[in-house]
N, C-alpha and C positions, 0 to 999 in steps of 0.2 A: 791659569794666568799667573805670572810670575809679580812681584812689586818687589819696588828696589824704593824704600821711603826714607832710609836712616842711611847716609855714608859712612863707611866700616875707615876704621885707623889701622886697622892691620888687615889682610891679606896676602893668597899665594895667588901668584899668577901663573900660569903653567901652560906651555905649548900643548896639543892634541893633535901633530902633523898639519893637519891643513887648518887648523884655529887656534882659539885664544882661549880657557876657561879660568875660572879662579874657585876658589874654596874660602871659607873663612877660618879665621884663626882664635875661635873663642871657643871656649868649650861649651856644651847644650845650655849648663843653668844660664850661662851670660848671652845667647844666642838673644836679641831683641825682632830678628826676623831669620826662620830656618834655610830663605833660599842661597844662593849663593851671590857672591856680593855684588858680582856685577855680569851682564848679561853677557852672552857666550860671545865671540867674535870669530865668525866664518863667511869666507867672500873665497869661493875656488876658483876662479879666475884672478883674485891677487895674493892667495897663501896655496903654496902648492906641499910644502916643505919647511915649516917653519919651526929652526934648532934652536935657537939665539934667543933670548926676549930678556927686556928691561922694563925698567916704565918711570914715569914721571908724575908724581901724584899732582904736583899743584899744576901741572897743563892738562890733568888725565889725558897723555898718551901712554902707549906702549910702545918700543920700539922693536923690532922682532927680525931676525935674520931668514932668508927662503933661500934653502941651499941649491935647490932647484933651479930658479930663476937665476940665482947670482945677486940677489937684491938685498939691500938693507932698506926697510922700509917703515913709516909708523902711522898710525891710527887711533884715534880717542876710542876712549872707553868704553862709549856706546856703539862702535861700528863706521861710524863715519870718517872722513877725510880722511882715504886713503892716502899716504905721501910716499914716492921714491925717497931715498935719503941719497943712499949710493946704489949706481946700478954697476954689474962687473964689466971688465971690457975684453 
């Protein structure tokens, strides 16, 4: 079981094709908890291909491009509320 108890000021957030991971950006001695800072983001029915990613700390979203679909899309931090942003035509 993973805990996520201390919000992190700095991370990477980084595509994985069809999700969302991140890493932290401290080195071991300053590490306050070893797992990663926030909980992976995988939905394969709304990330098929996803190049693009941003984020927004004080909304915790991410916003992530799926070259696949044609979508620009975003989602909170924790997985939920999938959003179209723009879809292609």
């Amino acid at each position: 079981m993973l805990f996520f108890l201390l919000e992190y000021e700095m991370f990477l957030a980084f595509s994985k094709v069809t999700g969302i991971e991140t890493l932290h950006m401290l080195t071991d001695d300053e590490l306050p908890n070893p797992n990663a800072p926030m909980p992976p983001v995988e939905k394969p029915d709304q990330m098929l291909n996803v190049i693009g990613l941003a984020f927004d700390y004080k909304t915790k979203r991410y916003f992530f491009s799926d070259i696949q679909r044609g979508y620009i899309m975003s989602v909170y931090f924790n997985g939920t509320g999938f959003e179209t942003i723009v879809e292609s035509r």
